[in-house]
N, C-alpha and C positions, 0 to 999 in steps of 0.2 A: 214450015219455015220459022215459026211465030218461036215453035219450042227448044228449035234444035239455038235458035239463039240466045235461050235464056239460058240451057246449058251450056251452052259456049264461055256466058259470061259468067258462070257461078267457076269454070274451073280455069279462065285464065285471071279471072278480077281480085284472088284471094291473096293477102300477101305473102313471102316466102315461107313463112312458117306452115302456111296451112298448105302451101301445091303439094309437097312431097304428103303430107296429107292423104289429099285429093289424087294423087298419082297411086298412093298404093291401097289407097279406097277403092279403086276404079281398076284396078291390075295395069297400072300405066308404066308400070315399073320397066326402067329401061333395060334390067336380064331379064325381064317378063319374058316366056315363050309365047305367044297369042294361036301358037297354030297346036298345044298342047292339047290334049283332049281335059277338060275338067268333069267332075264330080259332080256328079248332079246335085245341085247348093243352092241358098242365094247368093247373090251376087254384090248384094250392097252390105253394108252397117252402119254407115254413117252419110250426113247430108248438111246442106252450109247452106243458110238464106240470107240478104242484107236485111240488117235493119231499118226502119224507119225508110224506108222504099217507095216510092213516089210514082211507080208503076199501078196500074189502074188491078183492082183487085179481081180472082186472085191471082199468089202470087204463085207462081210454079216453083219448086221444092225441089222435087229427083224425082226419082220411077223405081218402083220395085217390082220385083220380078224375079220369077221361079226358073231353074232349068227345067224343070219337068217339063215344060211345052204341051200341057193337057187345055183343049180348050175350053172344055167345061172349067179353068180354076177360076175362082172368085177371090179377090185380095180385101182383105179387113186388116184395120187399126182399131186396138185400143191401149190405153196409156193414156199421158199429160195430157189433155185439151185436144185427145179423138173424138175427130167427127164434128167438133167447136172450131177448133180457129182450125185446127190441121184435116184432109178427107181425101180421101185414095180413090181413083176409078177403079171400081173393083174390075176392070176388064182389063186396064191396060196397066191397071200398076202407078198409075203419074199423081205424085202426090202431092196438095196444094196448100197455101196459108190462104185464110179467107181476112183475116186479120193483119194490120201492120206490128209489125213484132220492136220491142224496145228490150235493148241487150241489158242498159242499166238496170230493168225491170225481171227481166229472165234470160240468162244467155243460154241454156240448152234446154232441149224436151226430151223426155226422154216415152220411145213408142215401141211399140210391139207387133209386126204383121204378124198374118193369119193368112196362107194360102189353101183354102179347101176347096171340096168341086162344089159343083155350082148345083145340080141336081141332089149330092147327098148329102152334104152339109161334112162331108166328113174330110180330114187334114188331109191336105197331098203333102204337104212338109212340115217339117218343124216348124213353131212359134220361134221369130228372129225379132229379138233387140233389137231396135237402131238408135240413135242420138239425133237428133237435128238441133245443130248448131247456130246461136246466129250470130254473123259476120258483124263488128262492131262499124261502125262510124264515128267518124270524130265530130261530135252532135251536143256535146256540153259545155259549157260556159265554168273554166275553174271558181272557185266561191270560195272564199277566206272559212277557216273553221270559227271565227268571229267580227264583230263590226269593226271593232276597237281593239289596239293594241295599246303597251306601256312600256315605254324603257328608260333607260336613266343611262346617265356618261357623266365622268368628273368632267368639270369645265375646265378648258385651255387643253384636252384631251389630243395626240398628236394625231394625224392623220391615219383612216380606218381602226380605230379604235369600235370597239363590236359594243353596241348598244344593246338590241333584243333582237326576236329574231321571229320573222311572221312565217304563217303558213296558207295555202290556201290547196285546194283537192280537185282535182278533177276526175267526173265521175266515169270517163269513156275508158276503154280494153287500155292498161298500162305495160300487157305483151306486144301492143301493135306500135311501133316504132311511131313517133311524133304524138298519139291518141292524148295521151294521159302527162305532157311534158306539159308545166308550168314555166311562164319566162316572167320574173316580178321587173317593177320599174316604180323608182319615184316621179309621179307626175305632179308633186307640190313639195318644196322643201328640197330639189334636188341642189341647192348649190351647199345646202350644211350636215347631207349626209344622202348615202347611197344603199344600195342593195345587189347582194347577188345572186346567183342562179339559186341559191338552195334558201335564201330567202332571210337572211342575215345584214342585219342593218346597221351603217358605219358610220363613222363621219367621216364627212368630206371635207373639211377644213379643221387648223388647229387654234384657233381664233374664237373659239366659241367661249362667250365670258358669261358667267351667269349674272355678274351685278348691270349687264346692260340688257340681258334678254335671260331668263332664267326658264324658261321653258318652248319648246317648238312643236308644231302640230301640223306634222307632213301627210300627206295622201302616196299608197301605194298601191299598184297596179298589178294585178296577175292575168296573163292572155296565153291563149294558145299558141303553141310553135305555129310562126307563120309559114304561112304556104298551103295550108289542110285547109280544109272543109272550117267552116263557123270564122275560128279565127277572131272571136269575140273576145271581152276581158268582165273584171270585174274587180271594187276597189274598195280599202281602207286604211280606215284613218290610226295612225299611230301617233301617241302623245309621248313626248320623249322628255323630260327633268335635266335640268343639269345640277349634280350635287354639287355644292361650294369645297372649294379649297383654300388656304390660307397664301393668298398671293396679295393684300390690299395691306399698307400698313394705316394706323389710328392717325386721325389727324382730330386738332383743337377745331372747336368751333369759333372760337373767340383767341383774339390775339393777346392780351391779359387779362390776369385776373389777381382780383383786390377782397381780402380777408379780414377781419377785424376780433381777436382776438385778447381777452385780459389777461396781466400780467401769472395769474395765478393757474391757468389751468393745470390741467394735471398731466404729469407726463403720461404718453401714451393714446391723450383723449387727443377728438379729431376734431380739427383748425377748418379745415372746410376741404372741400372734393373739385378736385379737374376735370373735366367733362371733355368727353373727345368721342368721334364719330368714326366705329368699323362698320363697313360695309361688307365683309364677312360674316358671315353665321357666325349665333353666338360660339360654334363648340371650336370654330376657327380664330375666335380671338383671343389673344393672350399679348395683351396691353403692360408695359413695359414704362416705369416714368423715371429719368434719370437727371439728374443736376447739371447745366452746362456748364463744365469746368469747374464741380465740387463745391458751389460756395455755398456753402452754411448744408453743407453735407452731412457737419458732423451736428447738427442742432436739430434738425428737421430729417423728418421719411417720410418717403412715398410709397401708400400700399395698396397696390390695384387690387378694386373690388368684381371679386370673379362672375357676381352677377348683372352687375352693373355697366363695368369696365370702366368704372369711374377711377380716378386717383384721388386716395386718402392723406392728405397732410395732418401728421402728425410731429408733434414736440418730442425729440428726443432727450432730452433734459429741458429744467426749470427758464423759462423766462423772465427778465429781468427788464421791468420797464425803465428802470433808473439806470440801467448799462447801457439799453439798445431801444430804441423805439420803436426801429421800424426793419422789416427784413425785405432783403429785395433780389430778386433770381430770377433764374431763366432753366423753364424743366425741356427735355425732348421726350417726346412720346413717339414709342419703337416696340418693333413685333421681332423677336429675336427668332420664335418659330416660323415665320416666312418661310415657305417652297420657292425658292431663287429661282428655280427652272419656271414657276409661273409668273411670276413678279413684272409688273406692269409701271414700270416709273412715270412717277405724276407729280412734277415738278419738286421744289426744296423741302429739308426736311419739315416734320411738325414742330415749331419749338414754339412754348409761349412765355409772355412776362410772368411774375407770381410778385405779389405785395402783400405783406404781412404785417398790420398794423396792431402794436403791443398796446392796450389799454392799459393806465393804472389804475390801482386799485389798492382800497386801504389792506397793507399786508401788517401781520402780525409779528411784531421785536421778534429779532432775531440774536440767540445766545452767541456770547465769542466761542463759546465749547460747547458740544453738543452734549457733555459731558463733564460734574468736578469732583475731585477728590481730593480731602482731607484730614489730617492724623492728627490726636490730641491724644495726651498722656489720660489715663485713667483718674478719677479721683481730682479731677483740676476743674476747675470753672471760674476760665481767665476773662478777666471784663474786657480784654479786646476785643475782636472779633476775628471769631476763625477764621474766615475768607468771606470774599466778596462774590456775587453772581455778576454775569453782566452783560446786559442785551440792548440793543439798538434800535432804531427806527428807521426801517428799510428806505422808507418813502423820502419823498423831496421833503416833507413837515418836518423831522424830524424832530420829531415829539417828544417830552419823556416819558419813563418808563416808572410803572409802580410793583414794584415783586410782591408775592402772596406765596404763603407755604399753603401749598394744596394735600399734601399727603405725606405722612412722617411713620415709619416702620425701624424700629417698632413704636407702638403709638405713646403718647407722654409729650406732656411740655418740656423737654430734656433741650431739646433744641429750637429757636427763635429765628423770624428770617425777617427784617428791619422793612420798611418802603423801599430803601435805598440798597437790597439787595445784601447788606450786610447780614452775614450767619453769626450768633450769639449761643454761646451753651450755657443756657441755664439753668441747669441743676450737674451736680457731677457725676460724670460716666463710670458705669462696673463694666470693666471687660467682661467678667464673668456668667454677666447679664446678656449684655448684649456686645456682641465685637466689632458690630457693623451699624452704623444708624443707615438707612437710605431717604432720602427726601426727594421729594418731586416738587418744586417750584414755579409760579409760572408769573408773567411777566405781561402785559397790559399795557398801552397808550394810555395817558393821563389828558384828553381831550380837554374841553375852555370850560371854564368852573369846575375843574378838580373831580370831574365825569372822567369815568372810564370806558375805555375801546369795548365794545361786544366779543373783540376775538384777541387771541392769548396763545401763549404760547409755552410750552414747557422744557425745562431741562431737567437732570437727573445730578443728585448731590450727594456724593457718598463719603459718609467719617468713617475713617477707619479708628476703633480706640485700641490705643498702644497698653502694651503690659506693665503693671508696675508689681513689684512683691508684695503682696497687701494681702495674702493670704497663708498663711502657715501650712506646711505638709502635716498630713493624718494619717492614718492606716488604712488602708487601701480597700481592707475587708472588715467586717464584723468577725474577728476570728473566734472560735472555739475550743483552745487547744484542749489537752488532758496527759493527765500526767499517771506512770506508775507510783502507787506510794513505796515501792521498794527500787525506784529507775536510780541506775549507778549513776555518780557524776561524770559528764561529756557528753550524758544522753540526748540527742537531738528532737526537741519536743514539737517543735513546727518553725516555719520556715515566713517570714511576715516580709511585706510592702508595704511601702509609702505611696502616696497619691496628692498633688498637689493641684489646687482649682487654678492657681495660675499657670501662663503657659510652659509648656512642658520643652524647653527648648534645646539643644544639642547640649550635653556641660552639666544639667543640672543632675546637683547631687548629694543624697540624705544621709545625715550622723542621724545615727538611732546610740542612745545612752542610756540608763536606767537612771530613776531618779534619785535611789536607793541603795546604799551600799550593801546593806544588811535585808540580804535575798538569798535565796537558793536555787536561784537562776543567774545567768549570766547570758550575753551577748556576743555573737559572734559575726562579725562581718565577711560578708559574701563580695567585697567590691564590685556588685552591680544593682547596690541601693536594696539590697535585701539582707537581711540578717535573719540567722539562727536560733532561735530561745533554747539553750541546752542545760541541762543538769548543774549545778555547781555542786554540791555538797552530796546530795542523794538521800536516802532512809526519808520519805515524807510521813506523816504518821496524820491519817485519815479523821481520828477521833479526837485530834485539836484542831486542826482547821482542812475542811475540805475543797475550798476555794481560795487559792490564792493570787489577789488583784497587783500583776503587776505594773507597776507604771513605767510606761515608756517614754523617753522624752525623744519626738522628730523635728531635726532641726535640717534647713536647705543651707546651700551656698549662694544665694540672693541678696541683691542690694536692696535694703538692708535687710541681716540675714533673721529670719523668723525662724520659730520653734511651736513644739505645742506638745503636752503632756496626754498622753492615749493611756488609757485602761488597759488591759490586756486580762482577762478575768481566763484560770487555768484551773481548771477541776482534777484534784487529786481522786485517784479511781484505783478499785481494785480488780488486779490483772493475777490471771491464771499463769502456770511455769514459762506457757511460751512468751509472755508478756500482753499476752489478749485482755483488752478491757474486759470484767464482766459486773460491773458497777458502778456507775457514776453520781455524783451529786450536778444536777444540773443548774448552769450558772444561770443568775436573775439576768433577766435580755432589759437592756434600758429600752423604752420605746419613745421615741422622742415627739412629742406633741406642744404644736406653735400655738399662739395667746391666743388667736384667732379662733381655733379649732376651741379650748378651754374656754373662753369668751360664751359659744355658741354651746359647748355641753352645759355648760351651767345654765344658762338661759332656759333650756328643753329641763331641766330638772326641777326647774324652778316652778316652769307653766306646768310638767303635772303636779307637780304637789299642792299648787293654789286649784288646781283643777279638782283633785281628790279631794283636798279638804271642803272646796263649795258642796261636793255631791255627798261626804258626810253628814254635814248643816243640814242640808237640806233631809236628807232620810232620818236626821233625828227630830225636827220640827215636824214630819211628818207624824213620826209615832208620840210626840207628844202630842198631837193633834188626837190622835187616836184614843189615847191613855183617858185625854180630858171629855172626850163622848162618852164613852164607857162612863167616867163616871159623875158627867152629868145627868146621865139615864140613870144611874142608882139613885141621885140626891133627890131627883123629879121621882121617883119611884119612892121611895122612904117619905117625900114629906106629904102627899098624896095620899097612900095607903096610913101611914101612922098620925097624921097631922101633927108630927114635932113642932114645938114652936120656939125650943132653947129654954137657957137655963134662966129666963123671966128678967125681971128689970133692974137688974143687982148684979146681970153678969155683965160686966163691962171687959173683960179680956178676949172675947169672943168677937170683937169687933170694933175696929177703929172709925167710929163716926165725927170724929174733931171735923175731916172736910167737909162732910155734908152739913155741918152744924155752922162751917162759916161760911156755906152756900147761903143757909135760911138766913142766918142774918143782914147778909151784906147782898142777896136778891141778884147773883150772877146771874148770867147767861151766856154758858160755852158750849161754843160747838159740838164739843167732844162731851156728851155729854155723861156718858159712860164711861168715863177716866175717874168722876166721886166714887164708883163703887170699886175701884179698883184694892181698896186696901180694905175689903170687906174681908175679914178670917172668920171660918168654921170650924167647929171645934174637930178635935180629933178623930173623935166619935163618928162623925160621919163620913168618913173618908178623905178628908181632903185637908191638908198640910199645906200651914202659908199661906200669905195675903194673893198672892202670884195667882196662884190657880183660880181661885175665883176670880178677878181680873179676865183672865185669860176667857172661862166659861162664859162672861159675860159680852165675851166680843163676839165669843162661838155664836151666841144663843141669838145678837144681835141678827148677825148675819144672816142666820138662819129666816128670822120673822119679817126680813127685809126683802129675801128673794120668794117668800113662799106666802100668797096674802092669807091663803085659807089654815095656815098654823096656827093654833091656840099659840096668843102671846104667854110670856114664860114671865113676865114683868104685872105677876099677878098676885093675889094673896099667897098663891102656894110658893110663890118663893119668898117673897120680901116677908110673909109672915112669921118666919126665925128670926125671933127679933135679939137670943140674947140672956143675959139675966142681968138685972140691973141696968141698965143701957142707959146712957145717960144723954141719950137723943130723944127719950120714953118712945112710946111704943110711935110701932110708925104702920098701927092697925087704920083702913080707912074710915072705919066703923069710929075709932074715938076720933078721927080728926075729924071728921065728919062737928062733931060735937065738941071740939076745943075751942076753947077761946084764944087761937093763939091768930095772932095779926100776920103771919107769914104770906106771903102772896107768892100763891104757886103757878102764878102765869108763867113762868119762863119755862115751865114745862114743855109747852106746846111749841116752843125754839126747837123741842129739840131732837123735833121728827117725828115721826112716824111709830118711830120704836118705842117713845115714851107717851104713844096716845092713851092707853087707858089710862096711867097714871092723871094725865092732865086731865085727864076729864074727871074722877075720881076725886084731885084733891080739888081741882078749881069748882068744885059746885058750890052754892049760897046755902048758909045754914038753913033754909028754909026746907031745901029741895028734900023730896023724900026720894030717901034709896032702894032699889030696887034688885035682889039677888035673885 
């Protein structure tokens, strides 16, 4: 009874999908024949258990079973979890779960009978597949694919606007009608948004403002279709943002505002900032400052700061503390990008006071013209004054003013600029030179004791100089012409211009004339201030003159009219039949050079020549230096080797001792003391010509015994003992002085150095001393 009801329930309990199933699993089929004879087969291939079954174990499955009807057969499983959870009576086929089976875990098994006899072990039928199914229940609790969700919605968003969108899985049979349906619900936050079936989350109101609630954190609910089995739920939480939109306009925080600014700022620079409060995100404000009814519109702007949202007051031109002190307005601050469809009116507009207090400040004189210009004939320097400058004292002081020439182009004392603003030219203007003077001027408060202001001001002063005819027309070129010496008269030898330094203005116009009547040239006028030089007479003849200087006289039509006499230098040339030059005499070229330039050639011509001539001097002092070594190594050599001693005491020409003779008497003592021996002469005979040279040898020889201690002095017998012939100083041997009676005192010897030591000691000894060679 136990059994027939568990089949009972496996094949009425299944839902509609699985009976027809089970009906033609089972041959239940409604054209089924049942009285048919069948095929000896199995019977079954498929079998349906519930899950999670709460029937006491085990659990009964189906029965299998052979037609054979042998009753030796013996039925075996093997396959999925034979003989484990699944196990057949091998007698009667009935086959059972010894396990509670979970569908989420495994929904089918798949087995295999085995009907053989029971004594031979050998197959009465085929090996049959079958499936066992198991039957779901609605047994799971749906579960979010996460804890947490996120979504976002513009604020003031209109009703059901789609924020994110949750999910959640339920893990039972989603073929078994209710098993696997999820129903969501908000169970926290439902009055500011909702959900529906597929789990899609909305708002439920259109009121949602981010500046009073900017974020919301609802709980949501997923449960099984009620009615079924469990019927549990499970929940989370979603946090939802509201992005801002531009619905709020700027409002002041302060009802006026007070600025203080000096008279001089700069236009463009900023006076001070309006501060005002969006409640919008920054990328939704766009702050707007406007004038209530334009006043002082045109002096002042407002320029909102994009990072800020502040408003910039700015000067659109110069302030004037002496015109206006004080400025006084009313700004509105406005959001012209507003969403009108969100816009939330909150009482009157934003408008605030503005007060603009003008400091003064010392400003710098101000010119009547920002700019002057003046014209003065050339060549004039009138003791009036050209014009006047002239600048003011902005301020309430009003001060006076001191002018100063700061800068004059071109540069030159040409032009003067007084205290008093007065312009003076003094010196007279060349157009030629210069046609424009420009000066820069600048202007100063003269503060208490004749102190000047630190700040100044400039303006710009331009003389134009006027033309006067003060310069004679010239020839335009350096011409070259040439001439055939057999060119007929009419011949056209070249074609000349005029050139005037004065201005060249519409009208002006040059007589060209000859100076000369008696030419053989003549002049032709082109009436466009050019003329012809052509032939007059012809035959030139090369071998009386081959350069002939014409003189041209250019005169303008100028008040008053100038002239001026030009060269015109023409080289007679001889030309081949076709008239081709094939030989000229070339004319001298004038080249014109200013005193300045001559000044400075001379100068350079000057410094080499005194430059060459030092370095002559000197290279010839040198080789007399030379000449006289050479041969005071012969005299030292001949008087050594021959011991000359002159032509005895009789030659008096040989030597002029008158100085030394009124040394001994009158007992000098000079410095110099080798200047006595200067007019000592040798005779010819020994090479040496003239008092000079000895002189000279003797300053050589000084010099020498002066720088070198270890030299034989040369101020010794072998020189001084040439005495001469006849000498009327007598001998000046030390041997006889030695033994003279003469009363001379030769101390002043030793005066006179170093150079005259042996001497001194030689002659100053006491007739007693004996000598020693």
């Amino acid at each position: 009874m136990k059994k027939f009801i568990i089949l009972f329930f496996l094949i009425l309990a299944p839902a509609s999908a699985y009976k027809e199933d089970f009906k033609r699993k089972l041959n239940l089929s409604p054209n089924n024949n049942i009285h048919k004879r069948l095929k000896r087969d199995w019977i079954w291939n498929q079998m349906y258990i519930l899950e999670e079954n709460n029937v006491p174990l085990p659990h009964y499955v189906g029965k299998v079973t052979s037609s054979a009807g042998n009753k030796n057969a013996k039925y075996v499983l093997e396959g999925e979890y034979a003989n484990t959870i699944f196990k057949v009576h091998e007698n009667t086929g009935d086959v059972y779960a010894y396990e509670k089976l979970d569908r989420e875990k495994k929904s089918e098994y798949k087995l295999t009978a085995f009907c053989i006899d029971r004594t031979t072990n050998k197959s009465l039928e085929k090996p049959s597949t079958f499936i066992i199914k198991v039957f779901d229940v609605n047994d799971n609790v749906p579960v979010f694919v996460q804890k947490s969700f996120n979504g976002s919605v513009p604020e003031m968003s209109p009703v059901g606007t789609s924020v994110t969108k949750v999910t959640a899985v339920d893990a039972d049979d989603p073929t078994v009608a209710g098993h696997a349906t999820v129903i969501y619900k908000v169970i926290q936050g439902e009055h500011y948004f909702r959900v529906d079936e597929f789990g899609v989350i909305s708002t439920a109101t259109a009121d949602l403002d981010r500046e009073t609630q900017s974020t919301y954190e609802i709980v949501v609910q997923a449960k099984d279709s009620p009615g079924f089995h469990g019927g549990d739920s499970s929940t989370a939480t979603v946090t939802i943002t509201l992005t801002d939109v531009n619905d709020n306009f700027p409002t002041f925080q302060q009802q006026s505002f007070h600025f203080k600014v000096p008279e001089n700022v700069r236009v463009g620079s900023e006076v001070g900032r309006l501060e005002v409060e969006d409640i919008d995100e920054p990328q939704n404000r766009n702050t707007k400052y406007r004038f209530v009814r334009e006043h002082y519109g045109d002096t002042f702007e407002i320029i909102p700061n994009a990072v800020t949202n502040e408003g910039i007051i700015k000067p659109k031109k110069p302030l004037d503390y002496e015109n206006i002190k004080e400025y006084k307005f009313n700004v509105e601050a406005t959001d012209p990008t507003i969403n009108m469809r969100f816009f939330k009116p909150r009482g009157p507009k934003s408008i605030a006071a503005v007060t603009i207090e003008v400091l003064d400040v010392d400003e710098p004189p101000v010119f009547s013209k920002p700019s002057y210009v003046y014209t003065i004939k050339e060549n004039l320097s009138p003791k009036n004054p050209l014009g006047t400058v002239l600048a003011i004292d902005p301020d309430a002081a009003k001060r006076k003013i001191r002018y100063t020439l700061r800068r004059s182009s071109p540069s030159g004392d040409y032009v003067k600029v007084s205290n008093n603003g007065n312009i003076f030219i003094s010196k007279p203007l060349d157009r030629e030179t210069s046609a424009w003077h420009n000066l820069t001027v600048a202007a100063q408060e003269i503060i208490a004791d004749n102190k000047l202001s630190d700040v100044e001001s400039h303006t710009q002063v331009y003389i134009q100089v006027l033309d006067q005819n003060d310069n004679p027309p010239e020839l335009a070129y350096p011409y070259e012409p040439k001439v055939c010496e057999n060119a007929a008269p009419g011949k056209v030898i070249i074609t000349i211009s005029a050139t005037d330094k004065d201005e060249m203005l519409p009208g002006v116009h040059f007589n060209y004339s000859l100076a000369t009547e008696d030419s053989n040239f003549t002049l032709v006028d082109n009436h466009d201030n050019t003329v012809n030089v052509t032939v007059k007479y012809g035959q030139f003849n090369r071998e009386l003159v081959k350069i002939h200087y014409l003189p041209i006289i250019i005169s303008d039509n100028g008040t008053p009219e100038l002239n001026s006499t030009n060269i015109l230098s023409i080289s007679v040339c001889k030309c081949d039949s076709n008239g081709e030059f094939t030989f000229c005499e070339e004319a001298a070229k004038q080249v014109g050079v200013s005193i300045q330039a001559l000044v400075a050639i001379f100068i350079c011509i000057f410094t080499i020549l005194v430059i060459t001539l030092l370095i002559i001097l000197r290279k010839r002092h040198k080789k007399d230096l030379n000449v006289l070594r050479k041969n005071v190594a012969e005299i030292h050599e001949q008087l050594v080797t021959y011991d000359e001693e002159g032509g005895g005491e009789m030659d008096t020409t040989s030597y002029d001792v008158s100085v030394l003779n009124s040394v001994r008497r009158n007992g000098m003592k000079l410095e110099a003391g080798p200047r006595l021996y200067a007019q000592v002469r040798k005779p010819t005979g020994n090479g040496i010509s003239g008092t000079g040279e000895m002189a000279i040898m003797i300053e050589v020889k000084k010099d020498e015994a002066d720088n070198d201690g270890d030299l034989l002095p040369y101020d010794t017998l072998h020189i001084y003992g040439y005495e001469g012939a006849e000498s009327i100083a007598e001998s000046l041997s030390s041997l006889e002085s030695g033994s003279s009676d003469s009363d001379i005192d030769y101390d002043f010897l030793n005066d006179w150095g170093p150079r005259f030591k042996m001497l001194a000691e030689l002659y100053g000894l006491e007739p007693n001393e004996d000598f020693v060679y």
